[in-house]
Every structure is written in C-alpha cells, then in structure tokens.
C-alpha positions as CSV (number, residue, x, y, z in Angstrom):
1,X,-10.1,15.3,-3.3
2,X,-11.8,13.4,-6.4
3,X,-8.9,14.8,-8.8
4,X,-6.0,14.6,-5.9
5,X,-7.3,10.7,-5.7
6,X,-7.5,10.5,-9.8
7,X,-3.8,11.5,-10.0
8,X,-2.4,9.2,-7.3
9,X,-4.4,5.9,-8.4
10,X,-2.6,7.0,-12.0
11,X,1.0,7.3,-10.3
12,X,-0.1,3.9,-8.5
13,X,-0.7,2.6,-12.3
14,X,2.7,4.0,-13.4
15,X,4.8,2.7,-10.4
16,X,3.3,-0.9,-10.4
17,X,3.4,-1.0,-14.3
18,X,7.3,-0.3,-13.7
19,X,6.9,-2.2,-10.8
20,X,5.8,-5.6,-12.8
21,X,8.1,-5.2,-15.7
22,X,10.7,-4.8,-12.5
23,X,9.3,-7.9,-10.7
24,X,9.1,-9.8,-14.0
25,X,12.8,-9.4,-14.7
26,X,14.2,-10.2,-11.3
27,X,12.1,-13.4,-10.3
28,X,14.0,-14.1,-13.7
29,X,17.5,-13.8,-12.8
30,X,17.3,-13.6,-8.8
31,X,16.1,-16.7,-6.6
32,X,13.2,-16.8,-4.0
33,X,16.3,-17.0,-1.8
34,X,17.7,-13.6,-2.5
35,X,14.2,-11.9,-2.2
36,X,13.9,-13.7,1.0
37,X,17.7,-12.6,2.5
38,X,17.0,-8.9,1.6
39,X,13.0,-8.8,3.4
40,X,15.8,-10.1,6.8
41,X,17.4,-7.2,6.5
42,X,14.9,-4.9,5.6
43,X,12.9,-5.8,8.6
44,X,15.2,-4.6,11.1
45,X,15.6,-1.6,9.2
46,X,11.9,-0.7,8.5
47,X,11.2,-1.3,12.2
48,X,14.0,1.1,13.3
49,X,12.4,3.3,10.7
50,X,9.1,3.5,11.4
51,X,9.3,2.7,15.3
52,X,11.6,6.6,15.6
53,X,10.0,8.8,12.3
54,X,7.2,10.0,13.7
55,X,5.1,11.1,10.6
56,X,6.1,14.8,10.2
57,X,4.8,14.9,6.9
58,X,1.5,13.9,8.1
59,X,1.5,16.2,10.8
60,X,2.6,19.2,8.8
61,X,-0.9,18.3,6.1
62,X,-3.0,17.8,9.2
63,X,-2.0,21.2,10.7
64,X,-3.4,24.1,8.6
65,X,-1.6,26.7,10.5
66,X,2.0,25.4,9.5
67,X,4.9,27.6,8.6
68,X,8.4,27.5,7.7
69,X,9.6,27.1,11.0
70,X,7.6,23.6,11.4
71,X,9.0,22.7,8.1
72,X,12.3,23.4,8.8
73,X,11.7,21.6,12.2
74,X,10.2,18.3,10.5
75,X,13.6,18.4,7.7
76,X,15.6,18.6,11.2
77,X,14.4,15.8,12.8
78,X,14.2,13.6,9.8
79,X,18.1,14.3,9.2
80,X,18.8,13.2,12.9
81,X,16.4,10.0,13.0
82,X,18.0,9.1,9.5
83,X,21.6,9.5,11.2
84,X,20.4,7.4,14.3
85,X,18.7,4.6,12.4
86,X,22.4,4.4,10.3
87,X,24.3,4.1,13.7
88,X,21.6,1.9,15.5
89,X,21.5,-0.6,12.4
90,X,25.8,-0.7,12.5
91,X,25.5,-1.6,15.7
92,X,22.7,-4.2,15.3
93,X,24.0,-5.7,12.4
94,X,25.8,-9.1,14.2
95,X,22.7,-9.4,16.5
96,X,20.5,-9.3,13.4
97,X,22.6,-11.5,11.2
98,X,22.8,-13.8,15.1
99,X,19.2,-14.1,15.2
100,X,19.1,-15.4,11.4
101,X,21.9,-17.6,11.0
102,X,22.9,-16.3,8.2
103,X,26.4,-14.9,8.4
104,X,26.3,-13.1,5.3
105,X,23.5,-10.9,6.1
106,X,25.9,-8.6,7.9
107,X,27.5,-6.6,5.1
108,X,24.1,-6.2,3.3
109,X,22.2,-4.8,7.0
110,X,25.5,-2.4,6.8
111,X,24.6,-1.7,3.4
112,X,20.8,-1.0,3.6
113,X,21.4,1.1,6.6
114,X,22.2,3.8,4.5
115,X,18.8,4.3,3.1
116,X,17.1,5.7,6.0
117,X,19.8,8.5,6.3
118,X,19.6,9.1,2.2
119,X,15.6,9.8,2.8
120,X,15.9,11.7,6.0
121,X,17.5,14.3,4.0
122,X,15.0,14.8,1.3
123,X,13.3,17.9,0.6
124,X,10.3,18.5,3.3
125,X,9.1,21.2,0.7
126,X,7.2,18.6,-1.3
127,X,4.8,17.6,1.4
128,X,3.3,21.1,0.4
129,X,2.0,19.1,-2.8
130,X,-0.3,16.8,-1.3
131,X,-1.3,19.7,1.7
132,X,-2.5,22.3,-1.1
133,X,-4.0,19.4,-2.9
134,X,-1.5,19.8,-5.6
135,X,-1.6,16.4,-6.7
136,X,-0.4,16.8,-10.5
137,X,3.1,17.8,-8.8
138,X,3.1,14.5,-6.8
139,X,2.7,12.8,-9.7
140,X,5.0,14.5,-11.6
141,X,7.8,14.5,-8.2
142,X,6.7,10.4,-7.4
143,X,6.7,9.0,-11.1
144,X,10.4,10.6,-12.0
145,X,11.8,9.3,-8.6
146,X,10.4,5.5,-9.6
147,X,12.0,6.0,-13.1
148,X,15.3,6.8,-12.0
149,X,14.8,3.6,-9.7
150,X,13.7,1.3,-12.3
151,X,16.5,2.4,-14.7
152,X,19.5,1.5,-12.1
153,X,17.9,-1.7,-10.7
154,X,17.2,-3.7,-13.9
155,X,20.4,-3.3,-15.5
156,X,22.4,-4.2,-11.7
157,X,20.0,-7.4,-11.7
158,X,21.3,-8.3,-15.4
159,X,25.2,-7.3,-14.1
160,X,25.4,-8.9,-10.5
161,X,22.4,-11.8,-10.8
162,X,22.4,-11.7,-6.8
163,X,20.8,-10.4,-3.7
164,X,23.2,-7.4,-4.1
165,X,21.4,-6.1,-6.9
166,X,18.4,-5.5,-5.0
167,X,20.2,-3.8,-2.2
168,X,21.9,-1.3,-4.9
169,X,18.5,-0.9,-6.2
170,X,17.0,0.4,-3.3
171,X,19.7,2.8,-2.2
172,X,19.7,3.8,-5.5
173,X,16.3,4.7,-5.4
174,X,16.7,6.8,-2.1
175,X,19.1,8.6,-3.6
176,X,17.5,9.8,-6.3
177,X,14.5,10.3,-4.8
178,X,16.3,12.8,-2.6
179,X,18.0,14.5,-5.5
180,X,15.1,15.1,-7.5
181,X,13.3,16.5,-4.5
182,X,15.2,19.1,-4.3
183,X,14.6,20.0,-8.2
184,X,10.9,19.5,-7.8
185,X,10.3,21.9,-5.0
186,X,11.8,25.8,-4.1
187,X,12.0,25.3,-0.7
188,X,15.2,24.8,0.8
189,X,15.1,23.5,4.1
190,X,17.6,24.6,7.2
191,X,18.7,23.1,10.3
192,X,16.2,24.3,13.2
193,X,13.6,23.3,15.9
194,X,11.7,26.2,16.6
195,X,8.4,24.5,15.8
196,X,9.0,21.3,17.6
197,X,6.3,21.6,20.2
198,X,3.7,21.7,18.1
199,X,4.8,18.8,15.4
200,X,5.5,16.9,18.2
201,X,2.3,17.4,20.5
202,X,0.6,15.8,16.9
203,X,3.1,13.4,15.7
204,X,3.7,11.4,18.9
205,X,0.9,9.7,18.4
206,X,1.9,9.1,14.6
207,X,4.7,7.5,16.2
208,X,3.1,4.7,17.6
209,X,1.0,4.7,14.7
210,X,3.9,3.9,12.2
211,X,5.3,1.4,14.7
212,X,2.1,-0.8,15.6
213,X,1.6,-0.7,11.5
214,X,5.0,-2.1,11.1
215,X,3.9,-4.7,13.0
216,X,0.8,-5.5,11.7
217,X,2.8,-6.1,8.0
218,X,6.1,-7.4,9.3
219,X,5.3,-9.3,12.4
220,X,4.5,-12.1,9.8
221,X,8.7,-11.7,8.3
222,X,10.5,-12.1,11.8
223,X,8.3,-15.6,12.6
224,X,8.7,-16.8,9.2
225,X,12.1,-15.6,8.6
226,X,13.3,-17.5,11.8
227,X,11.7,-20.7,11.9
228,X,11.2,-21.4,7.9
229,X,14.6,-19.9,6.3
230,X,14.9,-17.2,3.8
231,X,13.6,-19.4,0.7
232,X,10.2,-19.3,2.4
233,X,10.2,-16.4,3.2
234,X,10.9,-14.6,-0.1
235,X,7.6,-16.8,-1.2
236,X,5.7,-15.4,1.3
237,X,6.6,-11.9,0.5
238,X,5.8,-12.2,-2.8
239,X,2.5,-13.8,-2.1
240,X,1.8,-11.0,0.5
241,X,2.6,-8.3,-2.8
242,X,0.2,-9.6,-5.1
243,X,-2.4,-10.5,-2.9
244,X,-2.6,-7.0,-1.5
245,X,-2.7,-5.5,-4.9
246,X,-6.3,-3.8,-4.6
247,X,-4.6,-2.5,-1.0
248,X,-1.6,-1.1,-2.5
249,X,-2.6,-0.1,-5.8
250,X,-6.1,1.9,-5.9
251,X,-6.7,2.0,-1.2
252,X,-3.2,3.4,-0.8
253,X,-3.3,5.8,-3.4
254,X,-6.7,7.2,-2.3
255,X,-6.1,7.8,1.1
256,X,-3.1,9.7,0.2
257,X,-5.3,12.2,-1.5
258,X,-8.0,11.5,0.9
259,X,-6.2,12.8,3.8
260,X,-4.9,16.1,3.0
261,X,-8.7,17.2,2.4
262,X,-10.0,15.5,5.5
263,X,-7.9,17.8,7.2
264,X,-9.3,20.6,5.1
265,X,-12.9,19.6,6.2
266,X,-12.4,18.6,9.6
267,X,-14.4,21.4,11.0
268,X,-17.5,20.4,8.9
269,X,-18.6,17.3,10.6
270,X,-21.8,17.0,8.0
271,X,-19.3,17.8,4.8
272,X,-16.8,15.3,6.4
273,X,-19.5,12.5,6.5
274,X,-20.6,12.8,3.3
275,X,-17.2,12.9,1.5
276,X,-15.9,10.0,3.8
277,X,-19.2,7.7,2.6
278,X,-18.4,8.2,-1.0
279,X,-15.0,8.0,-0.8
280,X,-15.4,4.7,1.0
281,X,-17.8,3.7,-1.3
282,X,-16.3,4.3,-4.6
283,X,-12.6,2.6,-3.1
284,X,-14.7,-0.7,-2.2
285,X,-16.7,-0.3,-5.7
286,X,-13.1,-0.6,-7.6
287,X,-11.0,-2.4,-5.0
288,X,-13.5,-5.4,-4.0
289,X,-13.5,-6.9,-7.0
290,X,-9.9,-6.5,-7.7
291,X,-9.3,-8.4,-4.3
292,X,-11.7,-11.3,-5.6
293,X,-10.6,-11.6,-9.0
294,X,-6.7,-12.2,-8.0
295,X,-7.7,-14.5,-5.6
296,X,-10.0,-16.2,-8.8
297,X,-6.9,-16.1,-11.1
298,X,-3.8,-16.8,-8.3
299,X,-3.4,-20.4,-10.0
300,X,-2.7,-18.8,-13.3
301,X,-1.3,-15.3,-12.2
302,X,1.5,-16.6,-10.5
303,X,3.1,-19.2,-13.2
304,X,2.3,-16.5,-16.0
305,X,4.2,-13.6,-14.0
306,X,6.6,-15.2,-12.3
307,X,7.2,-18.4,-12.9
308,X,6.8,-22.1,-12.1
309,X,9.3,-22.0,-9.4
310,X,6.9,-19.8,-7.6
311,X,4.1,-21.8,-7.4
312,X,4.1,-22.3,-3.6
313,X,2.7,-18.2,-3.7
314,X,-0.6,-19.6,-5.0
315,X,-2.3,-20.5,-1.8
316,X,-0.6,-18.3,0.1
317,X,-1.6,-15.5,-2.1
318,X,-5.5,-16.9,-2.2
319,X,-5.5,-16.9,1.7
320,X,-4.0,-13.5,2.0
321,X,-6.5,-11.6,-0.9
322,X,-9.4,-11.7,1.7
323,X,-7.4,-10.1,4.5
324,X,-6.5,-7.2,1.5
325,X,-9.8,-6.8,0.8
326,X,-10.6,-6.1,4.8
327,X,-7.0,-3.9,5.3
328,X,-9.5,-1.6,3.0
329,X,-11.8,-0.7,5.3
330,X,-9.3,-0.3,8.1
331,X,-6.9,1.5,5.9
332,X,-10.0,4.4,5.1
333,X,-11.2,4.4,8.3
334,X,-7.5,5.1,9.6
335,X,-7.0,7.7,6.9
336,X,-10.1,9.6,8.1
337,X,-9.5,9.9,12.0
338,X,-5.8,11.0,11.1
339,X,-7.3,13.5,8.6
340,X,-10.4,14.7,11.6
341,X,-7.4,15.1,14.3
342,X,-8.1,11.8,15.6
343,X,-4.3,9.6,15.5
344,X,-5.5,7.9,18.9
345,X,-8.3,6.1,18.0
346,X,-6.3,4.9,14.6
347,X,-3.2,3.5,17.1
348,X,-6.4,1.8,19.6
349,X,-7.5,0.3,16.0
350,X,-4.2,-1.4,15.1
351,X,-3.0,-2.3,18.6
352,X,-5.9,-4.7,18.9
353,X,-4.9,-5.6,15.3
354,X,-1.6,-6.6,16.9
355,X,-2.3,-8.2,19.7
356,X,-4.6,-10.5,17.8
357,X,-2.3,-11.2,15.3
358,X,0.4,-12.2,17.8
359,X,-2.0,-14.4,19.8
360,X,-2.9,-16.4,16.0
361,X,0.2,-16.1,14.8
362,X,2.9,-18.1,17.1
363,X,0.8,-21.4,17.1
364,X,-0.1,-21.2,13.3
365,X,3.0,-20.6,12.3
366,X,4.7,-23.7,14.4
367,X,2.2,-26.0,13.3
368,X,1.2,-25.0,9.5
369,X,4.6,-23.2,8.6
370,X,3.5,-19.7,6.1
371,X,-0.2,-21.2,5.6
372,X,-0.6,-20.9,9.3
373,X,0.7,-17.4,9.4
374,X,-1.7,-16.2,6.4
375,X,-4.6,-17.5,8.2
376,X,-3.1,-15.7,11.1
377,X,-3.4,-12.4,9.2
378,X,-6.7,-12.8,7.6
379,X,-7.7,-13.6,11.4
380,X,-6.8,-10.8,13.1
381,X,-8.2,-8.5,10.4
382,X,-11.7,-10.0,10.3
383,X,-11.9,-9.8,14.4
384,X,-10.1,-6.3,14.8
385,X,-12.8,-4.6,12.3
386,X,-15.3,-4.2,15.0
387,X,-12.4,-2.0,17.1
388,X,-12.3,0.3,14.0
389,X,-16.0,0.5,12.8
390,X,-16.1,2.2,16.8
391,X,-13.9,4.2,16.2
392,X,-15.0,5.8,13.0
393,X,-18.7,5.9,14.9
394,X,-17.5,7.9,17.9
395,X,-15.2,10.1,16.4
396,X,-16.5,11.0,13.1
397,X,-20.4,9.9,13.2
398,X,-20.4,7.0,10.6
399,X,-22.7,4.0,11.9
400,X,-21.6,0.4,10.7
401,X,-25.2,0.4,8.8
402,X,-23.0,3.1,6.3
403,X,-20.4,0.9,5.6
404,X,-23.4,-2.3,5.4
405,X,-25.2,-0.5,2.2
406,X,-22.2,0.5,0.6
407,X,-20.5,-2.8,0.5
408,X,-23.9,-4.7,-0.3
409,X,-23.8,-4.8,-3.9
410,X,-20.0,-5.0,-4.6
411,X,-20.0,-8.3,-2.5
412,X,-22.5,-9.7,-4.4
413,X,-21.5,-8.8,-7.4
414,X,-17.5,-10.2,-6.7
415,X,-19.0,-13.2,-6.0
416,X,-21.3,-13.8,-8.7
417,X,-18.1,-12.9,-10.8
418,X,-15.8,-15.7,-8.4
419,X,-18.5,-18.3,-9.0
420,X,-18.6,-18.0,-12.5
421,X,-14.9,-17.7,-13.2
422,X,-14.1,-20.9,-10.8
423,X,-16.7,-22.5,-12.9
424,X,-15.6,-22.1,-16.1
425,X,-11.7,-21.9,-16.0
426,X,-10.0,-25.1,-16.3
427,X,-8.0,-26.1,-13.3
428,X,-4.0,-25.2,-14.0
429,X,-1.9,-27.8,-15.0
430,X,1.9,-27.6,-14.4
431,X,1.7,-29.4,-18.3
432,X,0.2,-26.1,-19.7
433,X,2.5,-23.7,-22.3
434,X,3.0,-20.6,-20.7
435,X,1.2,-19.2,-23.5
436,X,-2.1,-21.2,-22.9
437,X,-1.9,-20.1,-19.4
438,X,-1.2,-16.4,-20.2
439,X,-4.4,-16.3,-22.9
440,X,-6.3,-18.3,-20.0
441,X,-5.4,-15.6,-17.4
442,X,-6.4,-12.5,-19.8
443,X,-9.4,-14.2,-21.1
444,X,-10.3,-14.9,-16.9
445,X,-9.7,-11.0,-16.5
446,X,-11.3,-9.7,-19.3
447,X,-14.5,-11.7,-18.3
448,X,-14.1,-11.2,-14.8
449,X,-14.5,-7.5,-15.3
450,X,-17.3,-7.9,-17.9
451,X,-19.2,-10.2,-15.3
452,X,-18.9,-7.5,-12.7
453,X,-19.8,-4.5,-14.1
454,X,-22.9,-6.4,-15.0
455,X,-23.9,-7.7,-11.5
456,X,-23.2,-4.0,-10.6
457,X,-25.3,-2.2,-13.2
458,X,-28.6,-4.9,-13.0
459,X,-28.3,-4.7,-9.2
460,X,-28.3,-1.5,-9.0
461,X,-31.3,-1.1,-11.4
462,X,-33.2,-3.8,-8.9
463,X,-32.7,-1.4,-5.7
464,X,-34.3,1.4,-8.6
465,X,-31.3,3.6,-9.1
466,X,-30.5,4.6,-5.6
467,X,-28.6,8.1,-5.2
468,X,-25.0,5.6,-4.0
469,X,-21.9,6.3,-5.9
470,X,-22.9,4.2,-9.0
471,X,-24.9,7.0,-9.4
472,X,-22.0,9.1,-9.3
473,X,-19.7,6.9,-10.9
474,X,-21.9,7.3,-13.8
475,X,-22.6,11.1,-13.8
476,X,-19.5,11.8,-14.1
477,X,-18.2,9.4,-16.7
478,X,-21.4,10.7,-18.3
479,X,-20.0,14.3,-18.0
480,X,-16.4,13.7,-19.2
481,X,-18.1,11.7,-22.7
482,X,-20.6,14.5,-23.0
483,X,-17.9,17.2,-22.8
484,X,-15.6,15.2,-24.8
485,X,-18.2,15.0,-27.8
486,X,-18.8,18.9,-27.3
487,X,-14.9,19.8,-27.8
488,X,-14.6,17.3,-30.8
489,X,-17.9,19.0,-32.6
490,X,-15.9,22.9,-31.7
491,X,-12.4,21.7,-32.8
492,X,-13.3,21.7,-37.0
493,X,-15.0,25.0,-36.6
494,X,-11.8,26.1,-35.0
C-alpha cells in the first residue's frame, strides 16, 4: 500500500507538473471567460456522469472474488451509460444553454457529450492494476494517457485561442486515454451481463456515492454560473483548483492506492486499524502544511502563475484552502469504509455534506456573490466532519481521539510556519516585476518548508520520540540512505 501510494503521489507529480505548464499557457492565450463557458457545460455533463456510472471499477477492486464475467459485465454497462449520457446531453443541450443564457453554449454541450461515450469504452482490464496492487503499471497506463493529452491541447490553445480549444483538449484526451488502454492491458473485454447481480448489489450504493460527491464539488458551479456569469465563474474554478492542491495532489492519489488494500485487509479489523492510522497520519503529515502554505503564498501564487488578470482567485483561493485541508479527512475516511465494504455510511457522510452546503450556500451566494459561496463550502465541511468521524468509529473502530494525536503536531507546526511567513513577506503590490514576485514566492516556499520540518522534528523530540509516523517517516528514509550508501560502497568492487 506504502509503494502503491509512492507511485500514485509520483503520477500526481507528473500530471500536475504537465498540468501547470498546461494551465500556464492557457490562462495566457484563453480568458477567465472561456474557462468559465466550458465548467457550464461540463457541469451538466459530469452530473449526468457521475449521477448513472455507478463505480464498477470500485466495485470490481472491493470484490476479491471477481472474474471475467464481472469484468465483461462492468465494460458493458459503461458502453451503455456512455451511449445514454451522449443521447441525454443532445437532448438537454437547449435547456442547458436556456438556463445560462448563453446561446452559444449549445454546440460546445453537443460537443463535450462525446466524452462520456469515448471513456465508457475503455479497457475495464486495467482496473486489474490498482486491484493486484500493481501500481507501477498505473503509472506507467495514467502518465502516457496525460502526455498524449498535453501534446494536442497546448498546440489547439496556440491554433484556435478560444474556448474550443479546451473542448478539443478534453475529447482528445478521452480518446487517447481509451486507445492506449487497450495497448496497456491484455484483456479484451466483450459484450455481456452475466455478473450483473453482484456488481450491482455493491455498486448501487457507489451510485449515490458518485452523485451526492458531484454535488458537494459542483453544487458551487450551477449557483455561481447562474447568478454571476461565466467570467466569475471561471475565477472561481480556478481558485477552487489551486486551493485544493494538497486534496488533489498527495489525498487523491493515496486513497487510490489506499483502497485497493483496504479491501485486501478488510477481514483483519486490528491490521485494518493500524494501516488506516498511519496512512491517515502520514497524508495529514504532508498535506496539512501544503494546505497552509498555499493559503500563506495565494497573494503571490496567483499573479506569478497566472497572471494579474486573475487576481480576484486570491481570496477566493485563501477561503477555500481550509475547506481542502478538511475534504482530507473526509476523503480518507470515505476511502476506508468503501475499501471495509462500507459505501453506505460514506453516501450518510456526504449527504449531510450536501444538505449543509445547500442550506449555506443560496443565501451566501445572493448576498456576497463567489466569497459567499467559499464560505459556504468551508462551512459545510467543518460541520459535516462530525457525521464522518461516526462513521469511521462504528464501522471500522477508529475513535476521534486517533485522528486528535495524529493531527496535533502538524497543526501546530503549519501554523508556526503561517505566522512566520505572514510576518515576514512583504504585502503584494500590483507595482511589483513579475520577477520580484516569482523570487518572493520561492523564497516563501523554500522557507515555508524549512520552518516546518523544524516545528515537526523539535516537537516531536518534546513529546520524547513517540512511536507516530515521524517515526516511521524517518526509519524509512533512514533505510533507503543507508541502503543507498551500501550499493554505492559494492558498485567499485563490482
């Protein structure tokens, strides 16, 4: 799980290093407008998505017993949703460009339709990567497909400077994503359903999963979309991207290696409890700070990456880091009661997530425009945390006092690093070169991290070198340099 973790935070690396080249270039030549138009239409789409696939993949890792059949089954469905969503989204497409008043959003919903039918038919096989724990094939498989996507978006962007490069870019994507599947993995997937009943009697609850999810990430775009305009919007989304770094970038990736081998332990309650507390510990030991230090740097960050026009991200972006830094508990928490068989207490978790975001939400929104909807967000994750800390108590045996010691001295230490920083960074100034600000921001981050690997190491000599995953954090880092040494003394003799 350690090593299935270590490869997907490294494809993480990859994809967002592609990812901010990517970003750099189109913020560049595309307007917050055109990010803006496409999140309209990808809103629709990704709730028709999410609210019919019902997680086979998920349900095909969680099951041990799976055979061909059930993967043959899970490809068939897939092909059918994708063809539905297509003809669903056809239809939809005047209502959707109605409810926007924006008349030209009709030919790009058309457009973007065809994505969920391109990924329906990819290759179910390489789900077998992350179930066997096979995670240097994922990487191999996910970094190729976000190659081939970064090589046709970039030049489109330079070629069509408009919204429509982004909508080629992300079919583009699908498509080769698809294709390469099919090179990556033997298995060659046929039309059938003889293992529906059991998918099915697992996935349904996936179902509502994926769709109350949706919700809790997009509920935000329909609101904002409607009553601020697609300029807004795009800001927003952009905010929400680089605010939810430490989510996307090092949670995301570990609890895709996380839950493959919670399923593989799911009959060892002790074993499960131990690995879930220092896999939990180690993600808030990394992703904490992260959270804290973009929310110390936002003021520089944005103007240095992507530009001054963007500068009404910043406190969007600082309002939004603290709910990132919470989605990391509940994002754990929901890959472990997947993982131990437990999809209904995860869809209990994020329906009270909902709810309270759509009670916060409406009223912000009206009265503070996208601020009011951030402090929405950040709302409803701070109260809905007690619904999942129950959750992970009854189901899985992890009291609240677990997560209370593991998050101790990482909270301390991100804000002994915040205080610092805040103190001794100049305030931006829109008068500033962008290469003063861009020596400002790496000086902030270089001393950021310095700061909080120091907090971390003298705290954790104060509570007298506790067994906690510094502990482990250190043993093996100790291991890989001691090994390392070994083979560099054995390679002259050899």
């Amino acid at each position: 799980m350690g090593s299935g973790a270590a490869w997907m935070v490294l494809f993480k690396l990859g994809e967002r290093s592609l990812g901010i080249v990517s970003i750099l270039i189109l913020v560049r030549l595309l307007s917050p407008h055109d990010f803006g138009f496409v999140a309209m239409a990808l809103s629709f789409i990704a709730m028709a998505e999410l609210l019919t696939r019902a997680g086979f993949d998920v349900a095909l890792i969680q099951n041990q017993a799976a055979t061909d059949h059930h993967y043959h089954t899970a490809w068939t469905c897939n092909v059918l949703i994708g063809l539905f969503i297509f003809l669903l989204m056809l239809v939809a497409a005047a209502p959707i460009t109605a409810f926007y008043a924006e008349p030209t959003l009709f030919w790009v919903v058309c457009w973007l339709a065809l994505g969920p039918l391109i990924s329906g038919c990819e290759n179910i096989g390489v789900v077998a990567f992350r179930k066997e724990l096979r995670f240097r094939s994922e990487f191999a498989y996910q970094m190729s497909v976000k190659l081939a996507g970064f090589v046709v978006t970039v030049p489109l962007a330079f070629w069509l400077r408009s919204y429509w490069a982004l909508v080629a870019g992300i079919l583009a994507t699908k498509l080769m994503g698809t294709v390469i599947s099919y090179f990556a993995h033997p298995f060659r997937p046929r039309f059938s359903i003889a293992g529906a009943g059991t998918l099915f009697s697992f996935s349904k609850w996936l179902l509502l999963v994926n769709g109350l999810a949706f919700l809790k990430e997009r509920l935000t775009d329909f609101v904002i979309g409607r009553s601020q305009g697609a300029a807004i919007l795009g800001v927003y989304n952009v905010a929400w991207d680089l605010a939810y770094l430490p989510t996307s970038e090092l949670g995301a990736p570990i609890n895709r290696a996380l839950l493959p081998g919670f399923s593989q332990i799911a009959q060892n309650p002790a074993q499960l409890h131990s690995a879930y507390a220092n896999a939990m510990g180690i993600l808030v030991l990394f992703a904490l700070p992260a959270a804290t230090g973009i929310f110390a740097v936002s003021e520089y960050l944005v103007p240095v990456a992507l530009g001054p026009k963007w500068l009404a991200a910043v406190p969007l972006m600082q309002i939004l880091a603290l709910s990132g830094a919470i989605l990391l508990f509940h994002s754990s928490m929901c890959a472990a009661l997947i993982g131990a068989g437990h999809p209904a207490a995860v869809v209990k978790g994020n329906a009270v997530f909902v709810v309270l975001l759509m009670v916060l939400l409406i009223p912000l929104a009206e009265q503070f425009g996208a601020s009011g909807a951030a402090v929405a967000v950040v709302g409803a994750s701070i109260l809905s945390t007690p619904a999942y800390l129950k959750a992970i108590r009854v189901h899985i045996g992890i009291a609240p006092a677990v997560f209370a010691r593991a998050i101790t001295r990482p909270l301390t230490a991100s804000v002994a690093m915040l205080a610092v920083l805040r103190a001794v960074m100049p305030a931006y100034s829109p008068s500033m070169t962008t290469s003063k600000a861009a020596w400002l921001l790496l000086g902030a981050v270089v001393l950021g991290a310095f700061l909080y690997a120091l907090a971390m190491a003298l705290l954790w000599l104060a509570a007298r070198r506790p067994q906690s995953v510094e502990r482990l954090v250190f043993e093996r880092v100790r291991g890989m340099l001691v090994a390392r040494t070994a083979w560099r003394r054995k390679t002259p003799d050899a």
